[in-house]
C-alpha positions in Angstrom: 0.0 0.0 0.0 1.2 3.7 0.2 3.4 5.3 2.3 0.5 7.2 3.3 -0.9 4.2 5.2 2.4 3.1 6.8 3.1 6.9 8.5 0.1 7.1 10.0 -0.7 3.6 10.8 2.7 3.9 13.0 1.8 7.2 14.3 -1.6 5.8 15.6 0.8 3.5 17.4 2.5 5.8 19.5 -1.0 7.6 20.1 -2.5 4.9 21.3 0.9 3.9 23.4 1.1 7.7 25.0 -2.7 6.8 25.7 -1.8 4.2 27.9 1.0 5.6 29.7 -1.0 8.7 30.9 -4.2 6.4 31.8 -1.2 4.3 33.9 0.6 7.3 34.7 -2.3 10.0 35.8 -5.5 7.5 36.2 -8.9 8.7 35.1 -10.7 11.2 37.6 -13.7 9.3 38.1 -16.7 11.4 39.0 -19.4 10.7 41.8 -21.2 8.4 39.6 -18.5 5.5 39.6 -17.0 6.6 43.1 -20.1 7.6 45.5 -20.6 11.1 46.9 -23.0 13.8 46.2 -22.8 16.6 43.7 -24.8 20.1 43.8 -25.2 22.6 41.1 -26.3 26.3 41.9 -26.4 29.3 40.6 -26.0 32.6 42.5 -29.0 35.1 41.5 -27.8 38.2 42.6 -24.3 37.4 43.5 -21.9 40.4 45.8 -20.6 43.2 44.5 -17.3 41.7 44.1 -19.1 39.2 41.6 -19.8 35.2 42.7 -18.0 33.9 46.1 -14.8 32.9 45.6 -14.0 29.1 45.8 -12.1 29.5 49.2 -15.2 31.9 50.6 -17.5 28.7 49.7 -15.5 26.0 51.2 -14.7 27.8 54.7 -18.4 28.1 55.0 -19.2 24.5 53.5 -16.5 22.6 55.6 -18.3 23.9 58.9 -21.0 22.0 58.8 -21.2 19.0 60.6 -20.8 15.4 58.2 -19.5 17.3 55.4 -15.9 16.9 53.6 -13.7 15.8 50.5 -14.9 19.2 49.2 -14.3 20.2 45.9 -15.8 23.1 43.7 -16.1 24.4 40.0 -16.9 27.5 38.9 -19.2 27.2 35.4 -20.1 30.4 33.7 -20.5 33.7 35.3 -22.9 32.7 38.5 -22.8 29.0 38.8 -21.1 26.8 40.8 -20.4 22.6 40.8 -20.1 21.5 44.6 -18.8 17.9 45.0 -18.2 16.4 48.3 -19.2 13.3 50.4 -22.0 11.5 50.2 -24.9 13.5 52.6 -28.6 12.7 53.6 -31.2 15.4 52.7 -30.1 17.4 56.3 -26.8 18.5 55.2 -28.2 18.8 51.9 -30.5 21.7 53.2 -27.8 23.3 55.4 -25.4 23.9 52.9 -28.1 25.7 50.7 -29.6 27.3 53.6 -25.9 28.6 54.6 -24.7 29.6 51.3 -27.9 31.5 50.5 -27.8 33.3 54.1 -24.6 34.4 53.1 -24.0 35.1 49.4 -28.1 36.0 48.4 -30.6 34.1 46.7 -29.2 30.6 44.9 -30.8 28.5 42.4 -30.2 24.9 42.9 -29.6 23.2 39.5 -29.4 19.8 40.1 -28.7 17.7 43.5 -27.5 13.7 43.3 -26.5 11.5 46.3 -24.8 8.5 45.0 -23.3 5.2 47.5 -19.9 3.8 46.5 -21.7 0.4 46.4 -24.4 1.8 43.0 -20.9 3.4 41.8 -19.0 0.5 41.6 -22.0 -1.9 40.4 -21.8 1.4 37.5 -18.9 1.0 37.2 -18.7 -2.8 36.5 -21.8 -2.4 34.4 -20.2 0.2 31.9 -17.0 -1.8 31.2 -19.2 -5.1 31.1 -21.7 -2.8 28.2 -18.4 -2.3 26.1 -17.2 -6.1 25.8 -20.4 -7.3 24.8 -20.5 -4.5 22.4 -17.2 -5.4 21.0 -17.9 -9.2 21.0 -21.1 -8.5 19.3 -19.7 -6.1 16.7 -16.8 -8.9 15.9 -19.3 -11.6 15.6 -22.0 -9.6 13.5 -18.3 -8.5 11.1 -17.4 -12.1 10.6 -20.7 -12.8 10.1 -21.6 -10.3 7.0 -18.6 -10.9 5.5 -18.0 -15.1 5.7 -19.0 -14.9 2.0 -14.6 -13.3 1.8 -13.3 -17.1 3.2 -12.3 -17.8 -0.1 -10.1 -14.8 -0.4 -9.8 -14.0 3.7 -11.2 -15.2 7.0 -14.0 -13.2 8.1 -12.7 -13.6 11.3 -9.4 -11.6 10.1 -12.2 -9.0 9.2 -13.5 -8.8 12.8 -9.9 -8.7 14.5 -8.9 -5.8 12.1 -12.3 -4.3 13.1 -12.0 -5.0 16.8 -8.1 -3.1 16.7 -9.4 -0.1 15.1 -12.1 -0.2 17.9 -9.7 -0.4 20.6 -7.5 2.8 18.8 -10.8 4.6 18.8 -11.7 3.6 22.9 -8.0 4.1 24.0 -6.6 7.1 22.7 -9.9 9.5 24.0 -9.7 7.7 27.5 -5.8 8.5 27.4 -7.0 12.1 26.8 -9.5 12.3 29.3 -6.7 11.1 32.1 -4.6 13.6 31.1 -7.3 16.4 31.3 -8.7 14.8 34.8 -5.3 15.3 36.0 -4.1 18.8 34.6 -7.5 20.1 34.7 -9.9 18.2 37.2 -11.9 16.8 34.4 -14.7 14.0 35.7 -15.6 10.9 34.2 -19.4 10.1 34.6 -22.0 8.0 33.0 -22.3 10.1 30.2 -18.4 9.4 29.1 -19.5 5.9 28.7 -22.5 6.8 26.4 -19.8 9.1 24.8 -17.5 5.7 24.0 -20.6 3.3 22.9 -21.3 6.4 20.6 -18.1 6.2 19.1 -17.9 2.6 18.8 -21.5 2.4 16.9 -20.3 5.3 14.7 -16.8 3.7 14.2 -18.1 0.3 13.0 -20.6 1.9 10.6 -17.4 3.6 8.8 -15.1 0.1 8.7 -18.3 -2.0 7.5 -18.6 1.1 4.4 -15.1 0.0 3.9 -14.9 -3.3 3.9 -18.3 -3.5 2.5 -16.8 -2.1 -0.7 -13.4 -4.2 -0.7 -16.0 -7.4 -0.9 -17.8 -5.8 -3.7 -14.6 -5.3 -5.6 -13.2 -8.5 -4.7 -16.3 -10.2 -6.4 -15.8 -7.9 -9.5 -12.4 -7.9 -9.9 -11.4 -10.9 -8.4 -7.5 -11.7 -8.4 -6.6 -10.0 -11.5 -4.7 -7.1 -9.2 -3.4 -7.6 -5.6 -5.5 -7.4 -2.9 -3.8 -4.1 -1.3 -5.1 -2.5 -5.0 -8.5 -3.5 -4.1 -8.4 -1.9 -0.5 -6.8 1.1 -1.8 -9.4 1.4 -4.4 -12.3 1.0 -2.2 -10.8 3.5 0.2 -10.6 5.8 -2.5 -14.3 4.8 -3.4 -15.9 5.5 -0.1 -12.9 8.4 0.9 -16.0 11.0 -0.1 -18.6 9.8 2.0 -16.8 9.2 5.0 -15.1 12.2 5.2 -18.7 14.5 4.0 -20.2 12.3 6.9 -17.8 12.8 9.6 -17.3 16.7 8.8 -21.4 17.2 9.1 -21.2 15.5 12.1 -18.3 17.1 13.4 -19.8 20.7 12.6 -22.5 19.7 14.6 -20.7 18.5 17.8 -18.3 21.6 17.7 -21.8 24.4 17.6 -23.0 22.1 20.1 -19.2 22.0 22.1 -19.2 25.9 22.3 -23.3 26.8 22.6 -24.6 24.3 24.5 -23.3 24.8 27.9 -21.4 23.3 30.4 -23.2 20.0 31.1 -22.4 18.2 27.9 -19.1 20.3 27.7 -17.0 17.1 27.7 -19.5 14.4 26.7 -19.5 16.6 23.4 -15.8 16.4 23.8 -15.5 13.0 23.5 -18.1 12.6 20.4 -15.5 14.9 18.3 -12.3 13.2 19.1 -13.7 9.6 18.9 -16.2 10.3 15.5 -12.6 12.2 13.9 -10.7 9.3 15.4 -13.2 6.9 13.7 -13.0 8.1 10.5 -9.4 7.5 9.7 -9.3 4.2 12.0 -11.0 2.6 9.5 -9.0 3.6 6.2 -5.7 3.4 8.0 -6.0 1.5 11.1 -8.3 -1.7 10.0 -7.7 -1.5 6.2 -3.6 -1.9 6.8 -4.1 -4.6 9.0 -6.2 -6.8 6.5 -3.7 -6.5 3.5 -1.4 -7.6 6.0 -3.2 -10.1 7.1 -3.7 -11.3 3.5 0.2 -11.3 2.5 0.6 -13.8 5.4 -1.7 -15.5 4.2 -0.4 -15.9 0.7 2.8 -16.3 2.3 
């Protein structure tokens, strides 16, 4: 194949290898979904003259009341705050929003969850559990569509090319996501993981295109060029729609990333780097793999 295919399949590589050394390295900042505790949002109505209370300001008056710790806050926008801290009954729930608005004015309270470590962790099990049966499935349902290729390739060799280009897509945005959990105190919640089964569902869709089209050509063309031709031909076939699907989606998820505020900030985050991820996994990710998969084989 080109050289094209070679420079970036090896610079995927080492993506996906500084992926897993900061998810060793820095660990992902799970959120009090997966690690138990309780999370308020409020917003500050008419806020002091010196503009909303300072994160110090709000956690010498939070840390006074009794039961209450492992505080941590984020300032979103002009007025709101994110308070995260230890799970607390409905008690200390009221006294923090009876203290801060004695304080600092009238408060709006946005959203309020109480979450045990014992529903985190059975979340947590859950939403890696979701994403091997998503994989298994999508590997069986590859080798299964394409078993009409044994003559030329396993169908099997399909779903393991398929099921790398997965894993580039699923590794490289968790790498990210430690690295900004640790430099910038980003969370991982429940939504991430709808964020990754997204990008799976959207990266599978762009490999079957692919490899939909290498069968079609194989059929019509048979063996009178080699098999990388045929990839590269059907990658240049398909290269159009991929890349006008992916950049409509992509506009989308960037208006959304910047307009629609600070609660789907991230999980918005995710969606553009796995769905840009996702469209080049499967032209130079899972297509390299099967032409080598085929030279062994004809070796």
């Amino acid at each position: 194949m080109n050289s094209i295919y070679k420079i970036v399949f090896f610079a995927s590589i080492l993506l996906v290898i500084l992926a897993i050394i900061a998810t060793a390295v820095y660990g992902l900042e799970f959120g009090v979904d997966f690690k138990g505790g309780s999370i308020l949002e409020i917003s500050f109505v008419n806020p002091p003259a010196g503009g909303r209370p300072s994160i110090a300001e709000l956690t010498d008056l939070i840390k006074n009341i009794k039961g209450v710790n492992n505080i941590s806050l984020t300032p979103v926008g002009d007025k709101d705050m994110t308070i995260r801290l230890n799970e607390i009954d409905e008690n200390n729930h009221q006294e923090i929003l009876k203290a801060i608005s004695s304080k600092f004015g009238k408060i709006i309270e946005n959203r309020f969850d109480s979450i045990g470590p014992t529903i985190g962790n059975e979340l947590k099990g859950k939403s890696i559990a979701a994403v091997i049966v998503l994989l298994i499935v999508i590997s069986t349902y590859i080798a299964l569509v394409f078993r009409k290729m044994a003559k030329i390739l396993s169908p099997w060799v399909m779903s393991v090319a398929t099921l790398i280009a997965l894993l580039h897509d699923l590794i490289i945005p968790i790498g990210i996501f430690a690295a900004l959990g640790h430099f910038y105190g980003v969370e991982i919640s429940a939504v991430f993981v709808a964020a990754i089964l997204t990008i799976l569902g959207y990266s599978v869709s762009d490999t079957v295109v692919v490899f939909d089209r290498v069968r079609e050509n194989v059929l019509r063309y048979g063996s009178t060029e080699g098999f990388d031709k045929l990839v590269h031909r059907s990658i240049m076939q398909t290269l159009t729609r991929s890349l006008n699907t992916s950049f409509t989606t992509l506009l989308s998820l960037v208006a959304i990333y910047f307009f629609g505020g600070e609660t789907i900030k991230y999980f918005v985050l995710a969606l553009i780097i796995g769905i840009f991820l996702g469209a080049y996994s499967s032209i130079f990710i899972a297509s390299p793999i099967l032409v080598w998969f085929s030279r062994k084989k004809s070796r």
